[in-house]
N, C-alpha and C positions, 0 to 999 in steps of 0.2 A: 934570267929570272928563275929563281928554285919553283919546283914544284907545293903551290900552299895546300893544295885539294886533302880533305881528309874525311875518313868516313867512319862515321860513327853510329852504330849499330844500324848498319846497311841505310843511312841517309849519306849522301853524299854533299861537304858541304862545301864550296871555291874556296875556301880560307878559314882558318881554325879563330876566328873572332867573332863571338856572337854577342851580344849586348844581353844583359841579365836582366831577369823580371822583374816590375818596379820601376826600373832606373831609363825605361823608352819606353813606355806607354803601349802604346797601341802603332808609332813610330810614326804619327803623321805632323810631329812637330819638327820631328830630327828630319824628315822630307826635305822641308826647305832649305836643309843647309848643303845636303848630297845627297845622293839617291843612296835608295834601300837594297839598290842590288850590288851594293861595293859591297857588302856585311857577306860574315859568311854565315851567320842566321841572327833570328831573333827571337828570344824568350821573352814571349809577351807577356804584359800584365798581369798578376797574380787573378786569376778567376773563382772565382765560385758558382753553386748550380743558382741560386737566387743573388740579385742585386743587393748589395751592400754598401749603406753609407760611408763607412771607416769609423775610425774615433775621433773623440772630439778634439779641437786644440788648444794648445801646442802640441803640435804632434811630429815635427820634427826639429833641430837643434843642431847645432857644430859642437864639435869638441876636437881638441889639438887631432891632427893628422885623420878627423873621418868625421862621421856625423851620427848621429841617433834618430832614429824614426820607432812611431808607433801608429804609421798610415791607419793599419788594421783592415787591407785587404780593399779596402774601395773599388770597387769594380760596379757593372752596369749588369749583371749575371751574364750566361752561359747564353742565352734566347738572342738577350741583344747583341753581343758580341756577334755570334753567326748571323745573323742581321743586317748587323751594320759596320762591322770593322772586318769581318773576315771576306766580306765580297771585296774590299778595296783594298786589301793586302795579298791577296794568294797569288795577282799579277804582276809583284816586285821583284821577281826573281833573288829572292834570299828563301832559307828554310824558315820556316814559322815553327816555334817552337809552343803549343802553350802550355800553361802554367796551372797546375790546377790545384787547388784547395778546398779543404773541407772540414768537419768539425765533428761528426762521425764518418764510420764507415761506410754508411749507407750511401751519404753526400756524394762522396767524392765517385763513387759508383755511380750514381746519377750523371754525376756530370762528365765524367772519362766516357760512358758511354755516349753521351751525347757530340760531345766533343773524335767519339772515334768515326764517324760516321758524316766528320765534314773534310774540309781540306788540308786540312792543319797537316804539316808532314812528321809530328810527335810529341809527346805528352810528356812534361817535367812534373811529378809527380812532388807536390811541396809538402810534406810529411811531417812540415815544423809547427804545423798548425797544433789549436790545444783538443785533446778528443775530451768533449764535455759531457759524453755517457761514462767517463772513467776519470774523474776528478779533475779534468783539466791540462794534465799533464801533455806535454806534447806527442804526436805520436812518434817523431822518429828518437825517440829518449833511449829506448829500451829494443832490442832486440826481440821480444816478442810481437809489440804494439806494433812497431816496425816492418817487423814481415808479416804480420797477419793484416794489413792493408793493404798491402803490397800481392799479396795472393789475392784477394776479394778483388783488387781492381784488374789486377792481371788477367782474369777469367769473361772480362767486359772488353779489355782494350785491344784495339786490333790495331793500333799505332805502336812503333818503336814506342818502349818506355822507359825513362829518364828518373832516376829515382834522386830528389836533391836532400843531402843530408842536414842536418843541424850540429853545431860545432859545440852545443852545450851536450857535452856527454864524457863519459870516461875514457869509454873504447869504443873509437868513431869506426876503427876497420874490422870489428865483431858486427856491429849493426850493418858497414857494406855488404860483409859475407851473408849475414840473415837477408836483406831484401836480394841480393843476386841470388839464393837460392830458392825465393819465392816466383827467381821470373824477370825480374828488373834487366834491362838490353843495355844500359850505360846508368853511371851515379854523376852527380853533379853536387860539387863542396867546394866550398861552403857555403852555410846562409850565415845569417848577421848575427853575430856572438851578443847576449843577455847582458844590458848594461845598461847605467845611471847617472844622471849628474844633480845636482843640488843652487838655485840661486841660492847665495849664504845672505842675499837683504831679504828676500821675501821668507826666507827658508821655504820652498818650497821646489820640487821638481822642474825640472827644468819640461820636462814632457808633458800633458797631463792626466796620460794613465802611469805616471810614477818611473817606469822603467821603459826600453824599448832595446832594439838590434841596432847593433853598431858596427858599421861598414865603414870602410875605405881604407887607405894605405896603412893604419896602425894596426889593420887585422891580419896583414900580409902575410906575416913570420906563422901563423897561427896555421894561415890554409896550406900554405908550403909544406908545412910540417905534415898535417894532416892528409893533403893529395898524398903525399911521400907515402905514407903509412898505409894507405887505400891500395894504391896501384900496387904494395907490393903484398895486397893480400886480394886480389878478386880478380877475373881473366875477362869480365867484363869492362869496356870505353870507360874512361873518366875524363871529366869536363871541370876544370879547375877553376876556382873565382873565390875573391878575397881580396881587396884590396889593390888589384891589379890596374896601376898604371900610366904603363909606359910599356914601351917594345920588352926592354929588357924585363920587367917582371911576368913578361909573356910568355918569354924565352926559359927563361928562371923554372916558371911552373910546370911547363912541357917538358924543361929536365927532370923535374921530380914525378914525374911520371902522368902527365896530364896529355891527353889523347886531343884537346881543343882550351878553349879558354873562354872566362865571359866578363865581360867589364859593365861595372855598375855604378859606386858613386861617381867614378871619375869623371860620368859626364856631366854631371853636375857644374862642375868649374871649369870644362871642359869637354865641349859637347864632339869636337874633332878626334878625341883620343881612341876612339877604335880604327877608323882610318890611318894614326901616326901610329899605331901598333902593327897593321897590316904591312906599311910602309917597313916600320923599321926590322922588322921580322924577316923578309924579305933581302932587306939591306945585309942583315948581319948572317944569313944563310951564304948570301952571294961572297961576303968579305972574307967566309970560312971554309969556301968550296964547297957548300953541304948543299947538295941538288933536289931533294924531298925536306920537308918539315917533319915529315912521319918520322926521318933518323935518328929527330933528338929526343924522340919521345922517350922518358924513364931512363936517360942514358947519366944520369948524376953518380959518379964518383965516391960512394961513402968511405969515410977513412977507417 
C-alpha cells in the first residue's frame, strides 16, 4: 500500500480526500453509512458569525451532468456550531476543516476569530460570498477585494488558512498570487461557476433566486484547467474540487498540480464516492509502482 498521508500547510492529513463544504453537512448523516475517520478531512458546512436561514425555494435543481443550488449559506451560526456540532466532531479522527463566510470584512473577522480559538484544525476562508458595503460584488472577483480580506482576517487567525477561490473571474492565478501574498497557508478551487436554467411552461427560473452555482462533473474541465494555472503560479498547498468523481478524476487533478482533493456533489447520487476514490487512488498508485501520492502531485506532462 502507497503512502496516502499528505500535508498541507503543516496539518497532517491520512489521505488526500476531503469531502467539500455544502455537500456533508456537519457529517453526522454520512456517520451511519462509515465512519468519519476513513476521510482524510472535512470541509464543514459553510458558516457564518449569525444564524442564517438560506433562501427561499426552489433552491436547488439538476441539469445534464451537475446540479444548481442557491442554498444561500443556511447554517445555525458560529455560537451554535461550537456548541453543538464541534464537541461531537473533534473525536472522529479526520481533520475538521471549517468553512467561513461573510458579507463584509468585519463579519468574517468576527467569526475566523471566534472559530480560531476552538478545535477546528483550519479555516477555508469562502471569499465567494457578495461584500454588500461595495455593491454586492463578490469578494474574491478582484485582486484587491481578494487580498484585502485576506489580510484583515489573517491578523485574527491563528488557524492554517485555506483561501477558496471563485471560478467566475478572468485571471483566477493573479487573485491566488494577491491572497498568498496577504498570508493565505493553502488555496482551494473551485467553488461552483454562475449559472441558470429556464422552465420553458412556466417560463420561469428553475431556482427561485433566478440564478445559482453549478457543481458536479460538467465543471470538471474548468477546475482541471484552473488548479493547473494556480499551482504553477503560487508555492503555496492547493486543494483541487470541481466536479470530482471518481479515483481517476482524483488522480487527474493531483496531476495538474493539486496538493489534496475535495468531493462534493458526487455524494449526492453517491454518498460512498470519497471512500472508492481513496480505494481507487491507492489501487492505481500500487498498479504504477508509485509508493507516496505526494509523487504525482503537478507531475502533468504539457505538450
Amino acid at each position: 500500500m502507497a503512502n496516502l498521508s499528505v500535508n498541507i500547510a503543516g496539518v497532517e492529513f491520512k489521505n488526500p480526500v476531503i469531502t467539500a463544504s455544502g455537500c456533508f453537512g456537519f457529517g453526522k448523516e454520512y456517520e451511519k453509512l462509515y465512519p468519519l475517520s476513513r476521510l482524510g478531512g472535512i470541509s464543514l458546512k459553510g458558516m457564518t458569525y449569525a444564524e442564517r436561514a438560506g433562501n427561499p425555494v426552489p433552491r436547488i435543481a439538476e441539469t445534464p451532468a451537475g446540479m444548481l443550488n442557491s442554498v444561500g449559506l443556511q447554517n445555525p451560526g458560529v455560537d451554535a456550531f461550537l456548541a453543538n456540532e464541534l464537541p461531537y466532531l473533534k473525536d472522529k479522527g479526520t481533520v475538521l476543516i471549517a468553512n467561513a463566510a461573510g458579507s463584509s470584512v468585519e463579519d468574517y473577522c468576527a467569526l475566523v476569530e471566534r472559530l480560531s480559538d476552538s478545535d477546528i484544525d483550519m479555516v477555508e476562508l469562502n471569499i465567494s460570498c457578495p461584500n454588500v458595503k461595495q455593491g454586492g460584488a463578490a469578494f474574491g472577483v478582484a485582486c484587491d477585494s481578494a487580498a484585502h480580506v485576506v489580510k484583515e482576517v489573517r491578523k485574527v487567525c491563528k488557524k492554517p488558512l485555506m483561501v477558496k477561490l471563485s471560478p467566475n473571474v478572468t485571471d483566477i492565478a493573479s487573485i491566488a498570487q494577491a491572497v498568498e501574498a496577504e498570508g493565505a497557508d493553502a488555496i482551494s478551487l473551485i467553488n461552483t461557476l454562475f449559472g441558470m436554467r429556464i422552465d420553458i411552461e412556466s417560463r420561469r427560473p428553475v431556482l427561485a433566486m433566478n440564478a445559482g452555482g453549478l457543481s458536479g462533473p460538467c465543471v470538471f474541465p474548468v477546475a482541471v484547467r484552473m488548479v493547473w494555472q494556480v499551482a504553477n503560479r503560487v508555492k503555496i498547498p492547493v486543494v483541487g474540487l470541481g466536479g470530482i468523481e471518481k479515483w481517476q478524476d482524483a488522480i487527474e487533478m493531483m496531476l495538474a498540480g493539486a496538493n489534496a482533493i475535495q468531493v462534493g456533489t458526487a455524494m449526492f447520487y453517491d454518498p460512498y464516492a470519497p471512500l472508492k476514490i481513496i480505494e481507487g487512488v491507492n489501487q492505481w498508485l500500487d498498479d504504477h509502482g508509485i509508493k507516496d501520492v505526494n509523487e504525482i502531485v503537478g507531475q502533468v506532462k504539457p505538450w
